[in-house]
N, C-alpha and C positions, 0 to 999 in steps of 0.2 A: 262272402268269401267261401270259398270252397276248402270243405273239410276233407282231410282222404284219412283212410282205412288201410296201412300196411300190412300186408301179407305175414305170415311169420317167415319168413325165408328171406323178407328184404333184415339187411343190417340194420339194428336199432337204432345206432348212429344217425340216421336219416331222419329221427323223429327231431332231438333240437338243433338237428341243423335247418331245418323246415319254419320247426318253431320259431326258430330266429329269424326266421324271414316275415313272419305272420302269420304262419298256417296252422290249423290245428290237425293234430298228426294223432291216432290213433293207433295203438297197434292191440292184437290181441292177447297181450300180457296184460296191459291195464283193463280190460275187458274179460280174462278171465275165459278165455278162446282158445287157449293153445289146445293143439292136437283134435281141434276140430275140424269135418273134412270144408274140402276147399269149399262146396255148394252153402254148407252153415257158414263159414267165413263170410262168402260173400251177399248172404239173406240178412246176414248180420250187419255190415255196413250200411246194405238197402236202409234196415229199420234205423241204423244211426245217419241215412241221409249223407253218406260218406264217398267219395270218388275210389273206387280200390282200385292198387297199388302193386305190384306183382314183377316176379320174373317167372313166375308160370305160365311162360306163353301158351302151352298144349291145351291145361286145362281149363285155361281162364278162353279160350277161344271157343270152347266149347258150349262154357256156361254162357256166352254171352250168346253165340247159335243158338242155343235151347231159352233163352230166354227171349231173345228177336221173332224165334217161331210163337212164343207162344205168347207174344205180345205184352210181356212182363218189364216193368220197368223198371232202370236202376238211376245211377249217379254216378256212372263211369266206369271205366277199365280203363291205366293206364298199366300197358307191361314194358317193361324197359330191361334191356342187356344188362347182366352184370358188368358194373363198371367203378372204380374207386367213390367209396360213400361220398366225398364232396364233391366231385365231379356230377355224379347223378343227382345230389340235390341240386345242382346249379341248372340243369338241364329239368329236373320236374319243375324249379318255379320259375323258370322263361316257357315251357310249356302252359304250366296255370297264367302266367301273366295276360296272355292271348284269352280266357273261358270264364266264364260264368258258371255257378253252379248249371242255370238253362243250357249253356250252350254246350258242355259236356255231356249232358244226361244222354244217356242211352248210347253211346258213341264207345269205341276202341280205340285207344291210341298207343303210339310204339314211339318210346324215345331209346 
């Protein structure tokens, strides 16, 4: 199953609304992450193997350009519109329902 790494910018509320479905939900309060830039956020999820999680579409487009160039691997980008917390979590696990940890890796997606 696919772990993901929430942004600090998504609502916390998304972590047991996730959990309740299965998922393990990371954010970087229980990790110990807050106010770190977005590049450590997400080197951080790498090392926990995590899909991250975002409404930072600018900069999250960027890390993933700069990491496509330089042939660096991850476990996903999903950036999604801000949208009412249960709404979006209904909408991240019909998105995971479709992916495997494999089949996400390296990949951008937009819900």
């Amino acid at each position: 199953m696919i772990s993901i790494y929430i942004d600090e910018d998504v609502d916390i509320l998304l972590k047991p609304l996730l959990g309740a479905k299965g998922y393990s939900v990371i954010s970087p309060l229980d990790e110990k992450m807050l106010s770190k830039s977005d590049k450590e956020q997400f080197e951080y999820a790498i090392k926990l193997k995590c899909t991250f999680f975002t409404h930072n579409r600018v900069h999250y487009e960027k890390l993933y350009a700069e990491f496509i160039k330089k042939n660096k691997e991850h476990f996903g980008i999903i950036i999604a519109t801000r949208k009412n917390v249960y709404e979006l979590a209904r909408r991240v696990a019909r998105l995971l329902e479709f992916h495997t940890q494999d089949s996400i890796k390296n990949k951008l997606l937009y819900i």
